[in-house]
N, C-alpha and C positions, 0 to 999 in steps of 0.2 A: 504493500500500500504506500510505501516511500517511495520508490524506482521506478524510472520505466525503464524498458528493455527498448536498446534502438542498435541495431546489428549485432548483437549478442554482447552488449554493455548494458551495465547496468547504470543509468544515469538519475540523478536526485532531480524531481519536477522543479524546482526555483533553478534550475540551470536554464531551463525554457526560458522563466519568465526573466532574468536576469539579461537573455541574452535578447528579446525580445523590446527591455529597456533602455541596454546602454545604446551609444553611439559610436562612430566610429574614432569620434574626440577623448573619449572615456577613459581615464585610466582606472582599471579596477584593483585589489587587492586579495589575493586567497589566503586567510587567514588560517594558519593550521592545514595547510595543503597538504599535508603527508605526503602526493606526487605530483600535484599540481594536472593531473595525466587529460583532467576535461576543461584545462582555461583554455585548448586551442579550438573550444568549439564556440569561444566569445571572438566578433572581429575588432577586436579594440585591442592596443595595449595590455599585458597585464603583470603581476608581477606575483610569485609564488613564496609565501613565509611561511616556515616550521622549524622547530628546534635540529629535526633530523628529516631528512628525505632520500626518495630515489627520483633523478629526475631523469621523466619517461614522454616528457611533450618537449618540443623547439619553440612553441611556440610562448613560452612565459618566461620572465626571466624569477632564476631562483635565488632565494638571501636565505641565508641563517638566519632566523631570528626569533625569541622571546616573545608570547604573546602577550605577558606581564609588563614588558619594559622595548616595545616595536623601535625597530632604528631606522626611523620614517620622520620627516619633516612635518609638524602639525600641518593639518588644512593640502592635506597630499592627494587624496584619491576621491573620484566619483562615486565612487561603489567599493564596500568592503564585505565581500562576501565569507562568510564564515559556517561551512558547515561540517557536521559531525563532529566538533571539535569542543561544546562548552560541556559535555558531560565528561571529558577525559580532564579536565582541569578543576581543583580545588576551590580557586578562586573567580567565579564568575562575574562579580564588580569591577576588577582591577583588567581582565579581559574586554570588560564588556567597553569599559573608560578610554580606553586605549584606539578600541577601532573609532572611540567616535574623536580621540583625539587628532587621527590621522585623515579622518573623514573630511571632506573640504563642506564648505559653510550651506551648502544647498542638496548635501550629497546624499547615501541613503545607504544603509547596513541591512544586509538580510542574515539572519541568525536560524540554522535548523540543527534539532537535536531528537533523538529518539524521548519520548516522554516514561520516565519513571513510574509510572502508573497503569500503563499500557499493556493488553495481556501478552504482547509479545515482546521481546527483548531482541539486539541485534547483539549482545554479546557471551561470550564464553560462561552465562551464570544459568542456574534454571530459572526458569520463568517468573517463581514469583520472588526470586532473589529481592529485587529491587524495593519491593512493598515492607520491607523489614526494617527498621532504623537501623540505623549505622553502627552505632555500638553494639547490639547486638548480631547484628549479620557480621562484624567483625571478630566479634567473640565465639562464633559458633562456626566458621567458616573454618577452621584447622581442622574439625570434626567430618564435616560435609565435604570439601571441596578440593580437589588434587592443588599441589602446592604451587604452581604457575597461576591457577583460578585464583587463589586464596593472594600471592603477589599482587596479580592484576583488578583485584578488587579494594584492596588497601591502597592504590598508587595512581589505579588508571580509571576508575568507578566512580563518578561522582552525579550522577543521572539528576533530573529534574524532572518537579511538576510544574505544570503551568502557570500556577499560581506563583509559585519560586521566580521562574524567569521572567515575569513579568513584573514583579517586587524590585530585580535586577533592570530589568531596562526599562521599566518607569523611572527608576532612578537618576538614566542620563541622557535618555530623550522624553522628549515633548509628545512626541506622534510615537506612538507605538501602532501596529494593527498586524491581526491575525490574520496570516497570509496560506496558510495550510491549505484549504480549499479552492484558493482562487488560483493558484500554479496546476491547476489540474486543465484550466483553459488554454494554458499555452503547452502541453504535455501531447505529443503528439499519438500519445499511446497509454491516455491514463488506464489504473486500474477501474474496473466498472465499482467497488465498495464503495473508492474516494468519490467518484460521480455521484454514486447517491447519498453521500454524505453530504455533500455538495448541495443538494437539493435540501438537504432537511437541513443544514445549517440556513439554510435561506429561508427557508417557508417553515419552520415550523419553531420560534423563540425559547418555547418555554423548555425543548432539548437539546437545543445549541451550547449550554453552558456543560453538559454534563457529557455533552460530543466530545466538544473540546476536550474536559478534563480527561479523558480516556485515550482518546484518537494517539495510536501510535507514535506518527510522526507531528513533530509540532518546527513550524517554519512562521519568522515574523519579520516585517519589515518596520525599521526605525528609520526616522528622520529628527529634522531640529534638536540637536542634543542641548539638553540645560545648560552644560558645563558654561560657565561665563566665557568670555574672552581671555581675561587678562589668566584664567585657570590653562588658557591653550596655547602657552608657550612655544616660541621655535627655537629654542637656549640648543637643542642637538642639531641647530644649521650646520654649524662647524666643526663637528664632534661627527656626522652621518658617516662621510667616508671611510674613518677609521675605526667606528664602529662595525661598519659592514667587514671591512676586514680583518679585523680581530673575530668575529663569528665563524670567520670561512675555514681561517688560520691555527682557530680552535675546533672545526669541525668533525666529528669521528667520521673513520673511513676515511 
């Protein structure tokens, strides 16, 4: 219900809708790229950030870099696209701060994450791992789960409900909105579920909230962030290039 399938890829529907909006002017941003492997199906510019990659496209150029601490000039991209990436990070504020700090003043973040409430899970746990608090799914997981699951769940687990990520980027934009249903318009091969989710999110209010809360996949687009001005500093103008190199220079592999 997240992917379509488009020549035996498996591609996230906001890829459509994304590519549908920018322009040829656009510089975008893949935050948390892992391979960056689907920016060369946007025709603009783009540019691929993860602490660690395999780079698998020609068409983006790739940086080392920190989603805590980005080596981007404030007011840098049109688009920062971020997905699958806010459930594998601890801190989702200081992630969330950051794309909009590199965001330029009219620009617009789209953020998709698997929903922690969801009966289906896209990762190495059982199904209803996620529904457990934290302390105790970490206290009981040595018991339950082979010792890689039981790593990756202490390190790389940190899933969200919608209600959470919206707490988060009501925090640093202005315009938030739920975009989950509407990338199924630009999807040239959605699933028929999300279509008819699709519909009853529209026509029918009083199930929409509790669609939401559930619906697997959850994708949102942000504009106008709060952060003040004078909070959106360009002080890493002069510090960029040596930053980027220092990333590369410390790169493993």
């Amino acid at each position: 219900m997240s992917t379509s399938t488009t020549g035996g890829k498996n591609i996230h529907p906001s890829l459509y809708y994304l590519k549908d909006k920018i322009s040829k002017n656009d510089l975008v941003l893949d935050l948390g790229c892992k391979n960056g492997k689907y920016m060369d199906k946007l025709s603009t510019k783009t540019v691929s950030v993860d602490i660690s990659f395999t780079e698998t496209s020609g068409e983006t150029e790739y940086v080392y870099g920190d989603g805590f601490n980005l080596p981007f000039n404030s007011n840098s991209f049109d688009f920062v696209f971020c997905s699958q990436t806010l459930e594998h990070v601890p801190d989702t504020g200081t992630i969330v701060a950051e794309a909009s700090r590199v965001l330029k003043r009219n620009g617009k973040c789209i953020f998709t994450f698997p929903n922690r409430l969801a009966p289906t899970k896209p990762h190495p746990l059982p199904r209803w791992y996620s529904y457990l608090p934290v302390p105790i799914g970490t206290r009981i997981a040595p018991y339950l789960l082979d010792d890689e699951t039981v790593e990756f769940y202490r390190t790389s687990e940190f899933m969200m409900t919608t209600i959470t990520a919206q707490k988060h980027l009501n925090r640093i934009f202005s315009d938030v909105e739920y975009l989950t249903f509407q990338t199924s318009d630009y999807d040239p091969s959605p699933h028929t579920l999300t279509k008819l989710a699709k519909r009853v999110d529209e026509n029918i209010p009083i199930v929409r909230s509790l669609l939401r809360l559930f619906w697997p996949d959850v994708q949102y687009l942000c504009k106008d962030p709060n952060i003040a001005e004078e909070s959106r500093p360009d002080a890493r103008n002069n510090l960029l290039v040596k930053k980027q190199k220092d990333l590369r220079d410390n790169a493993p592999g």
